[in-house]
Every structure is written in C-alpha cells, then in structure tokens.
N, C-alpha and C positions, 0 to 999 in steps of 0.2 A: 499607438497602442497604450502608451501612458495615460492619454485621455479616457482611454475605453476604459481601462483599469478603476475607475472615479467615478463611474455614471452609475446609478442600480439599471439595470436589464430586466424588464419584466416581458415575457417570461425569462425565466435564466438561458435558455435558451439562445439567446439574442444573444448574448455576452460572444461565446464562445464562436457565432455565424460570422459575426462583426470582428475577431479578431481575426479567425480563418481568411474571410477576404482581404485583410492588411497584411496577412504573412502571404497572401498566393496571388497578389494581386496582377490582373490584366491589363493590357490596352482598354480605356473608356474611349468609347465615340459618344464627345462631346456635344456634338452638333445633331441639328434638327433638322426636315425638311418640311418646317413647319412655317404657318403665321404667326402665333402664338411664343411668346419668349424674349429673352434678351438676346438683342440686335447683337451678332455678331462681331466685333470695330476691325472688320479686315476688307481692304480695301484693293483688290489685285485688276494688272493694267492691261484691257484687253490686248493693246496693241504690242507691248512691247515683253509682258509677263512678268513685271516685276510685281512688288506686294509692297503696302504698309500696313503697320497696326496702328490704331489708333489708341493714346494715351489715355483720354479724357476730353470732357464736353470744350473744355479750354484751347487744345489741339485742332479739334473739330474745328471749331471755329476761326478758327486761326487759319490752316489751310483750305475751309470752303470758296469755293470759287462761283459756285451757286446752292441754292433751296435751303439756305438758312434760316430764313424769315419764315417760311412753312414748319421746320424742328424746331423755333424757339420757343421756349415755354414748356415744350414738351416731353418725356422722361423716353429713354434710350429704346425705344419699343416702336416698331411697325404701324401705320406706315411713314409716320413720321421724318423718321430718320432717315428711311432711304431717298428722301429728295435732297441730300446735303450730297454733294459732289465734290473730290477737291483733284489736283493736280498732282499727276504722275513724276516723283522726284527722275526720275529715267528721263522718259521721253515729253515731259509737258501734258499729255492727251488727259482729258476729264476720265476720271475713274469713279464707279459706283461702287458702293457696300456689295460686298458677294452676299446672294439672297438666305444663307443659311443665321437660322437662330441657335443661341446655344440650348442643351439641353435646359427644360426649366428647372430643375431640380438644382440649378447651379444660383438659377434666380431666388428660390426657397432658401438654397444653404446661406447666402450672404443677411437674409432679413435679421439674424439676432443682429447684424450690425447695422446695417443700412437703416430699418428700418426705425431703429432703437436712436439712429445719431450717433454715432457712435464718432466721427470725427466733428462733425460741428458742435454736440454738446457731449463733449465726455462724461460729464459729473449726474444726468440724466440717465446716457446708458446705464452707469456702474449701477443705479437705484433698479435698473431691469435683470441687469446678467449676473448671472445665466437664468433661461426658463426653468420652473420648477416640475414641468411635466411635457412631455409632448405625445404623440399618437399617432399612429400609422398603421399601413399594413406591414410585416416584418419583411414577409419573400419579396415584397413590391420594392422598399427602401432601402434596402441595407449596404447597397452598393449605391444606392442614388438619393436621396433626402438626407436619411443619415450622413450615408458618408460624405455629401458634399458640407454639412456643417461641422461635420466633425473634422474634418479639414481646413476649412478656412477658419473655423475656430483655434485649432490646434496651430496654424503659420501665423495668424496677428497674436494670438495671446498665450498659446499653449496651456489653456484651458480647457473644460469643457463647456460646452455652448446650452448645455441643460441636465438637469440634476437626475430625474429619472422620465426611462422612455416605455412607454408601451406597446412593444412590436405584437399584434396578434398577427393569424394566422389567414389563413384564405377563403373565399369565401366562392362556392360551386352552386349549381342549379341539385337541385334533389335527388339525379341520376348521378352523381358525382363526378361529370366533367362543367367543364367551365362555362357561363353562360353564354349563349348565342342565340340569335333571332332566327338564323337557320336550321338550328335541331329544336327548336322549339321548346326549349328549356329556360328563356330567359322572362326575364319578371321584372315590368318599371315600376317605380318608387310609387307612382301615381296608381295605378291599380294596387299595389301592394298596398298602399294605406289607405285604399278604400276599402279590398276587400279582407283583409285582414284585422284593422286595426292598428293603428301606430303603437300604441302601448304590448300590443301584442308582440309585433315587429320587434320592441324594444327588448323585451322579458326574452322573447329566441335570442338575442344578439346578446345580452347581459348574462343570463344565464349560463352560456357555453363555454369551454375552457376556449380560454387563449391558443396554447398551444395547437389546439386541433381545428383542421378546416371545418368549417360549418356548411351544411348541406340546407342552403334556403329555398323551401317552396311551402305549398300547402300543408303540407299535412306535418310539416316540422311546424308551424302554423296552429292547425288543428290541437297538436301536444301541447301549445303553451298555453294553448286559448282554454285547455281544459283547467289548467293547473291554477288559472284568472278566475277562472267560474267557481274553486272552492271559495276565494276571496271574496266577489261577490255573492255568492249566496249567502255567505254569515252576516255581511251585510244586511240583505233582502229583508232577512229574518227579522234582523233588529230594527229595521223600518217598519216591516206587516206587524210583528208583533208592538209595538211602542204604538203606533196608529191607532189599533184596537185597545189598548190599554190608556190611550191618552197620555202616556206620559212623555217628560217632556225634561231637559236637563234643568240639573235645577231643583228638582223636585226634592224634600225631604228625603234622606237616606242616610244609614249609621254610614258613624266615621269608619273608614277604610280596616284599620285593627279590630274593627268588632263585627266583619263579615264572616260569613262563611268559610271554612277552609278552601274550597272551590275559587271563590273570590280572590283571594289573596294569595294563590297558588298563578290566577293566569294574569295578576298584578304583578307580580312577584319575575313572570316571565315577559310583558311587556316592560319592565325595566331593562331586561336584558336585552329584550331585543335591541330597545334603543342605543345600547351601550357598543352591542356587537355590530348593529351596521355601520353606526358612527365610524368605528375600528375600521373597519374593512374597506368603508368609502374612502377614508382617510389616506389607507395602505392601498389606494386604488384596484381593491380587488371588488368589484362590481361580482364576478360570481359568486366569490364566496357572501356575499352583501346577502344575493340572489337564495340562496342555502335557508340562509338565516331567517329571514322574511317570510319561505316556504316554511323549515319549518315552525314555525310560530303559528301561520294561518293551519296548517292540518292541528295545531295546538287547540288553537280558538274553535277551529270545526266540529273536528272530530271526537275530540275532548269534554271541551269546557261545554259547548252549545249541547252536544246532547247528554253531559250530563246534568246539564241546569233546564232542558225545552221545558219541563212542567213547573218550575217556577215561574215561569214566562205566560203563565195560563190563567184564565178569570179564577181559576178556585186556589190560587196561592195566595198564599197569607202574603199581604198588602206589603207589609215591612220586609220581609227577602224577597219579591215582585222588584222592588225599586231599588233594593242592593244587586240584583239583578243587572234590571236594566241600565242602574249606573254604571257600573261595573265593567258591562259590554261597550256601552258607550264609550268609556274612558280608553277600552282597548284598542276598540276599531277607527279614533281619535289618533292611537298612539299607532300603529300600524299606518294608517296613511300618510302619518307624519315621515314615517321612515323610509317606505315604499316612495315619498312622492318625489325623489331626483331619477327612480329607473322609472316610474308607473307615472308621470305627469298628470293626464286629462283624466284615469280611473281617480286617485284620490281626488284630484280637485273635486269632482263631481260628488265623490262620498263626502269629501267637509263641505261643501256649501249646503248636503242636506242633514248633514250630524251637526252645524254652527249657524247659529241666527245672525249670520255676517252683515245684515242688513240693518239691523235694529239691535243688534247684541251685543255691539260694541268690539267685536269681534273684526280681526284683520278680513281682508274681501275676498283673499285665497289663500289657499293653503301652501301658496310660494313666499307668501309674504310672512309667515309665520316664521318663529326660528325653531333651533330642533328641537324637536318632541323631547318629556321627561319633565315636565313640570308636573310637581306632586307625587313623581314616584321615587323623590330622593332614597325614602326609606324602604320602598316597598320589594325591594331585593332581598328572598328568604330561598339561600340556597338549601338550606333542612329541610324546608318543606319541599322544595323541587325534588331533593334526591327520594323522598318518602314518595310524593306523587311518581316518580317513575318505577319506584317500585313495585307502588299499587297498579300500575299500569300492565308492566310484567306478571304479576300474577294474574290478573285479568284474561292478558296471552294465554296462558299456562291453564285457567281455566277453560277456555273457549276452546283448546285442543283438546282435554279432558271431554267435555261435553260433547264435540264433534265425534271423538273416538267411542265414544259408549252412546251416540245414535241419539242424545236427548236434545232436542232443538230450543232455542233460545229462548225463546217466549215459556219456556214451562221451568214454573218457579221449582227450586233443591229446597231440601230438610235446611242443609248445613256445608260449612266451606270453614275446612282448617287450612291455618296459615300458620308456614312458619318464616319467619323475613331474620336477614342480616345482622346480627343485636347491634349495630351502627345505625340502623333503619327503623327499628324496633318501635320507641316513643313517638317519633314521627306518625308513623302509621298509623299507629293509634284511633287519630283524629279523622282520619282517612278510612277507615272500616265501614261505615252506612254509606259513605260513596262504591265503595269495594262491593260491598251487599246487593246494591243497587242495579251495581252496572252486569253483574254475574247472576243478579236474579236468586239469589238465596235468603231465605229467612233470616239466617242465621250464620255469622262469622266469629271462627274459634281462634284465637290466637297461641298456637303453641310453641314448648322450645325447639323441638325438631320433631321429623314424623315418625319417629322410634315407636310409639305406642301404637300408631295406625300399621303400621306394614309387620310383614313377616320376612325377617332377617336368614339368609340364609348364606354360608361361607364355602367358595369353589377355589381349593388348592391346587395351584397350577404346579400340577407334576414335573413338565420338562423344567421348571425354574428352580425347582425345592429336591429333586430328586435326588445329586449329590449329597447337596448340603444336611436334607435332614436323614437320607437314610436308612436305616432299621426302623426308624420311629416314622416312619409313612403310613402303617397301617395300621397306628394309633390316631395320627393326624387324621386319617380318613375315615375312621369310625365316628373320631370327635364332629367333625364336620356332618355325616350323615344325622346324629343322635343332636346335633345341634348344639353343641355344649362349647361355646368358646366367647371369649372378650373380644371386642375391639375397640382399641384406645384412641386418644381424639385426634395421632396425626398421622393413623391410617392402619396402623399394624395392628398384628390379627395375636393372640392367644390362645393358642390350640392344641390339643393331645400334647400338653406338657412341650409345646417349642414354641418361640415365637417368629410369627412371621412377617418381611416388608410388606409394605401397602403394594409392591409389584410382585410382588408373589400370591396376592390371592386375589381373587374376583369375589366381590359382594354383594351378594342380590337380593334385591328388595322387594316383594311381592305383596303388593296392596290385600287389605281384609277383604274378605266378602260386601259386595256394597259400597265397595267405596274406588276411587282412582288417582291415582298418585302421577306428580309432574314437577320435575325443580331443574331450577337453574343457578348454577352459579350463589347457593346457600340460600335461594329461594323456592320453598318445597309450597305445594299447592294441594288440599288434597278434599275430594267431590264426596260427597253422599250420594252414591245412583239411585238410592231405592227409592220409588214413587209410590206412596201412599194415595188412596182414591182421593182425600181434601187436594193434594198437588194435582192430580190429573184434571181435577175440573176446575183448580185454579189455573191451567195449563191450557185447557179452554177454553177459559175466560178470557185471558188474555187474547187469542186465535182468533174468536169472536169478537172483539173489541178491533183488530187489528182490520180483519173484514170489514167490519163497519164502516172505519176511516177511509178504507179505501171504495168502499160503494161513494162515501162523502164527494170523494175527489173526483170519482167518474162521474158524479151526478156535477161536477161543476159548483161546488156549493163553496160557499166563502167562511175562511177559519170561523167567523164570529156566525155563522148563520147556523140557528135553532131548527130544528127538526121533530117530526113523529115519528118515532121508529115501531117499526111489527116483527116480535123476532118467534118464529113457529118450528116446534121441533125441536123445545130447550129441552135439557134431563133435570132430572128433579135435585140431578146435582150443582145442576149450574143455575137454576133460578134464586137461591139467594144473591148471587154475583149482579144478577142485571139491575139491581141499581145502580152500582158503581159503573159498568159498561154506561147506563143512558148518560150517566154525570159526566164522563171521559169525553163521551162523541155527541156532546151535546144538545142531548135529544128531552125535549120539556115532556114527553110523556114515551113511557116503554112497555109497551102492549104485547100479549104474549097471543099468540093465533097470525093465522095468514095476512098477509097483507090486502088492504083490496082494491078491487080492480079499477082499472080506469087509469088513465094517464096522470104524470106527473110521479108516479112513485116510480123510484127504483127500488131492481131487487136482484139478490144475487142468493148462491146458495153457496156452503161451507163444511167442508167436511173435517171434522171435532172426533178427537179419539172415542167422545160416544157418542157420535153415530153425526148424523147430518142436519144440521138446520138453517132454512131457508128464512133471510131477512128483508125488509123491505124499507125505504124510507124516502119523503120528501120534506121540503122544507117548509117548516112552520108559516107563514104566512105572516109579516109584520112584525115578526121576531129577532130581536138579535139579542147578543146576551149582553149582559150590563159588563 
C-alpha cells in the first residue's frame, strides 16, 4: 500500500480499486490449465506422493535423471521443460513436472526485472526502473498485472515498478453485454478495420472517457466517422479550391501581422492548439487531446472557412486570395501535425498532398516530422480570441433574434446594434465587417448599452418590499406605473421616494417598435425588423442566387465550369441584381426570358417573396473560368 501511495492512477479511480484489493484481499489461484505460461517447478511422485519444488535451472540440472539435453538452451516454458525428469527423494521413482502453468500474469509481473537484468546487469537495470507508463484494462488487471508487479516489486525493492498507470475501463458489443460469437455481437479487428477504418477505430477509443465502458460496434463507428468528415472536408476544400486557383505554397503572400483579422485570429488559435495537445499527450490524457483537436476543426470549418469561402473565389482580389490560401494551408499543416499520434494514416495522407515531400526538400511523412509550431512562436493573440468569441456570441444572439421575428437568413437587415463587454470593446472593433457579414446586415452600430433602444419598465415585488416600505407602496406604485424612477449601476431601483435592492424589483425591458432585443451575460444584440422594398428584393437576390447554385450542383457541374443562364419571371425589382447573381454562379451571359428547349439545359423553379421565377442553365461549352 506504500507502493500504491507513489504511483499517479489514471483514472483516479484506480488508486482507491488497487488499494481496496490489498486491504480485502483473497485467495489467488495461481495456476493454469493452460499450455501457455511459466512452467510450474513442482515436481510430485506418482508412486509414493511426496513433492519437490524446484530452485532454479542449477537444481534442475543437477537432480535430472533424464530429457536434459531436449530443455537445454531453452527458457522454463513448455514443452521444453517437461521432458527433464528427476528422482523422487522418498522412494527413487522418476517424477515429472505436474502439468499445471502458473498464471501468466505472474510471468508479466517479474519482466520490470527479468527482463531488464536486473541480477546479471544491475547498473543497466537502474538506467530502466521503473517504467514511466504502463496500460491496461483496469477491471481485467488490478488484481493480476497490476498487482503481480506491484508485488514483486514491492518484496525485492519496495519500490514502485512504474511511475504512472492507465487503467481504462471495459470494453462491450453495442447492446451493452459482452462480446460473443454466439449472441452475435462480436466484431474482429480484421473486419473492424476494413470496414470501419482504423483511424476511425482509433478516434472511438481516444476520444472516450476512461473511466466508462465503451460500447463498440457500428454505429458508435458511424458518430466518429461523422466527426472525421468535418476534418476532411475543410481539407477537400483547400485542395478543390487551391487546384482551381493554381496556387501552390510558396506563393507570394503578406507577412502573417499584416493579414486579415480572420487570418490571425485562426493563427492565433492553431498556436494553441499545438500547445494544448502537446499538454495533454504529455499528461497522457488522449481524450482530453481528442476535445481539443475537435474543437479547433469545427474552428477552422465552421468559422474561419465560411467566413473566408468568397475569398477563395476567381473574383477576390489576388493579395487576400493567397493570404487566404496560405493561411489555411499553414492550419491544416498544423492540425495534422497534431492530430497525427491519434489520426496516423488520415494526416499522413493530408501532408503528402499539402508537402512536396518528394522534391521539396521536405521530410517523407508526417511521422518523421517533429511537433508542429514552427512560425507560430508569436502568433498567439489571446485579445483577439476573446473578441472573436464574442463576435461569435452575438452572432448566436442574432440568429435567435431573426429566427424569433420569422426573417430568414439570406435576407439582408437595415442595421444591427451591438453592445459588448468594455473589456471586449476595442477588440471587436476590428471584428465588425466580419460581424456584418456573417449576420447579413448593412450596417453595424456599436453602442454603450441598449438603454436608448428598449422601453424600461420597473415591477415592485410586493410580498418582498411590503413590510419594509409600507405606507409608501402606493407612492412606489404610482412611480412605477407613471414610469418615474432611477436605476443605478449595481442594480438598485429609485422609486416614489425609497430605494430599492436589485431583489426586490424586476426590470423589464421591452424592445421599440421594429426592432429585437437578445443579451448575455453584458452582451446585448439588438435587430432592425423592418424590411424596406430595396431589402426585400435584395432578400431575393440572394434566394435566387442560392437556387442557382444549387441547380449548378444537380446539373453535376464543376466549381470552375462557366455556364448560360435564362432567368424568366424577374420583377423589375430584382433585375438590377442579375448581374451580380450571373458574376456569383458563374454564368458568362444572363438572359432574362425562358429557357429553351431541348436537352442539356437544366431548370428549376423558385418561389421569391415576389412572386415565382423559373430558371434555366447549361454549361458553357469550352469554358472555364480563368
């Protein structure tokens, strides 16, 4: 128990199993009725029933009377050993090894020394012991791996035999009993990593808590494979789009400080990441690793990629195009790097085609690499992280705003007041045309609180205030109704001549006309509802355009393929718009009448808050876009 006391126990858990079995401890049957194991050295006499144990190979040999010459050479294991015979001290009669092996778990515990020298080269051992980590299943070892090293470690040296252990937890078929080939729940390694995916395999088993049985089959399978596919597809991206754009690393690009705020925000956070799985591999915590990794890829996905996809497009200017693409490159660089001791064969495959390993001078794989983090010594700006999730937050805040007042996404607002943290304040700043962007508003107002949008209204809570104020209630209560009262900045109200705690009155905030109000936590959000006819058919525009893209994709057409488009049934509000639509969906000319007839044109119809109109399009013939 003094040993145990020394070791870290991962999970903690472990600590407390391992000592419960040393204070409650049973009878162990030691022995096996196996092939497999260390030879028992007990030697009992059929004829007479005496027994000996045998010492050592020195013994052995000493008392053999035959099959010596067959065990020479060879380590105390089956079947070796049972052709040595020797002499019953009783009665004379040839005696054989009783056929039992010992448990193997006794042959596991003795290896920190056996295996290490530990009597032939002492000075060797000490450079080994104790191990710095070991691994198991916990419920499986803790009376047998474990504890047989923790025992013979504890009688030759009263040490311990290694510094930290990782007992998880157990592992069941998907119905949540145990595997077996007769209830049909079991699954070999060999189908499991073909049909699965080993990396996949790997991401279910890394990602789960230790402490809890993991339920392995398909469709725990299915959840990781989904959680892999965010990762590869920002990948994808950065392949399709970098293809069509030709570029290639290397390429001219500002220095990293003179990007984008975007840029240096998801720089800023593959620094971290690097920093945090290093941590966590280190602290051998692979889940928490697994947290980290994820979130950073919903970072790069959900984030960064769609709010940068139209830089990534033939019509961005050249010079944010290639801080762009350097930028992603450098992430999904750094992300593989991090990813690739749980994700092995998915990053290697992503750095052989993000590294000219062949001619670039460049290591051959991504094992041979050391850790990721080169060039983003500086690139760590926690200001701008906590700005970016602020901006983030309101974003939330607006999207529930919009969902609750029925306006859908695609239809551009007047105006979006913001009021953030004054800790948050400057940061954000810079961060506002990404905020505009993502929210779809013209126009972003930065103010100090929402005081001047909402209508303030004060609810005295009678059963609290009733004793206390008294006679003066239905001054209080006139004040309240007529509106006539302060509230000061750490909650408390000023009302019909008394004041009151911030738990004595409810304050209600009721948005102006046209507008909608949403805060969290000293972050207030607040919408313009009213749609003017220019938003409605720029609300259409968009609708339209969105249609478009997706007729693109059903006709099978490829990001860079040029097209004719025929759009019939515009309103006179939305024909200024279709140039920028044909410019968006690629289309070299934008014809306003029916589409016609004859094969190879697709066509779909769309119904637009004014009214419906039927589009049509095939692909330009010998065109792609520069």
């Amino acid at each position: 128990m003094e040993v145990v006391d020394q070791i870290r126990w991962i999970p903690s858990f472990g600590y407390e199993r391992e000592l419960d079995w040393l204070l409650n401890m049973h009878d162990w049957m030691i022995s096996k009725k196996r092939y497999w194991g260390l030879a028992l050295p007990i030697y009992e006499c059929k004829a007479c029933g005496d027994f000996d144990v045998i010492g050592g190979r020195e013994e052995l040999k000493e008392r053999a009377i035959e099959g010596w010459e067959v065990f020479e050479g060879h380590t105390p294991h089956r079947p070796y050993v049972d052709a040595v015979k020797i002499a019953c001290r009783s009665c004379g009669a040839p005696v054989e090894r009783i056929p039992d092996v010992g448990n193997p778990w006794l042959d596991a515990g003795i290896v920190p020394f056996s295996t290490l020298h530990f009597r032939e080269d002492p000075a060797y051992w000490a450079e080994w012991f104790p191990a710095d980590f070991i691994t198991e299943s916990f419920p499986g070892q803790f009376r047998n791996w474990f504890y047989a090293m923790l025992a013979m470690s504890t009688v030759l040296r009263r040490e311990p035999p290694f510094k930290t252990i990782f007992g998880y937890a157990t592992l069941f078929g998907e119905d949540g009993r145990a595997m077996h080939k007769s209830w049909g729940n079991s699954i070999e390694f060999d189908e499991a990593a073909e049909r699965m995916g080993v990396d996949v395999m790997r991401w279910l088993y890394m990602s789960h808590r230790p402490e809890d049985n993991i339920l392995f089959g398909w469709h725990a399978a299915d959840a990781a494979r989904r959680r892999l596919l965010v990762l590869w597809n920002a990948y994808a991206f950065f392949v399709r789009y970098a293809a069509i754009a030709k570029w290639q690393p290397g390429s001219a690009v500002a220095a990293a400080s003179e990007r984008p705020a975007l840029d240096r925000w998801i720089r800023s956070r593959s620094a971290a990441l690097v920093a945090d799985v290093r941590r966590e591999l280190a602290d051998y915590d692979a889940e928490a690793a697994t947290r980290v990794i994820d979130t950073f890829v919903e970072d790069l996905s959900t984030w960064y990629l769609r709010l940068s996809r139209r830089r990534f497009s033939r019509n961005a200017d050249s010079r944010d195009r290639n801080a762009a693409f350097a930028t992603l490159h450098e992430a999904l660089l750094t992300l593989a790097g991090s990813a690739a001791p749980i994700l092995p064969f998915l990053t290697e495959s992503m750095y052989r085609n993000l590294v000219d390993a062949d001619t670039g001078g460049a290591p051959e794989s991504i094992h041979l690499t050391g850790w990721p983090g080169a060039g983003l010594e500086d690139a760590r700006d926690a200001r701008l992280e906590r700005a970016m999730a602020t901006v983030r937050r309101a974003v939330e805040l607006a999207r529930t705003l919009r969902s609750s007042a029925g306006l859908k996404t695609r239809q551009p607002l007047a105006r979006l007041w913001l009021a953030v943290p004054s800790t948050d304040a400057a940061a954000v700043d810079e961060l506002i045309p990404l905020l505009a962007d993502e929210v779809n508003v013209h126009e972003v107002i930065r103010i100090a609180d929402e005081s001047e949008l909402v209508e303030r209204r004060v609810k005295p809570l009678l059963p609290k205030i009733g004793k206390r104020v008294g006679s003066r209630i239905p001054a209080v209560m006139a004040a309240a109704r007529e509106g006539t009262f302060e509230i000061h900045e750490d909650g408390s109200v000023e009302i019909g001549g008394v004041t009151l705690a911030p738990d004595e009155v409810e304050i209600l905030a009721t948005p102006r006309p046209g507008t909608a109000v949403a805060s969290d936590e000293g972050l207030v959000v607040v919408i313009d509802t009213e749609l003017t006819p220019e938003l409605r058919a720029e609300g259409d525009a968009r609708e339209l355009q969105r249609a478009i893209q997706d007729l693109r994709r059903e006709a099978d057409l490829k990001l860079d393929d040029r097209i004719e488009l025929w759009v019939d049934g515009l309103s006179a509000a939305l024909q200024p718009h279709l140039a920028a639509i044909a410019d968006e969906t690629q289309a070299a000319s934008a014809i306003e009448g029916a589409p016609p007839a004859g094969d190879g044109v697709a066509r779909a119809a769309v119904q637009l808050d004014s009214g419906e109109v039927r589009i049509g399009l095939r692909r330009l013939t010998g065109a792609r876009s520069a």
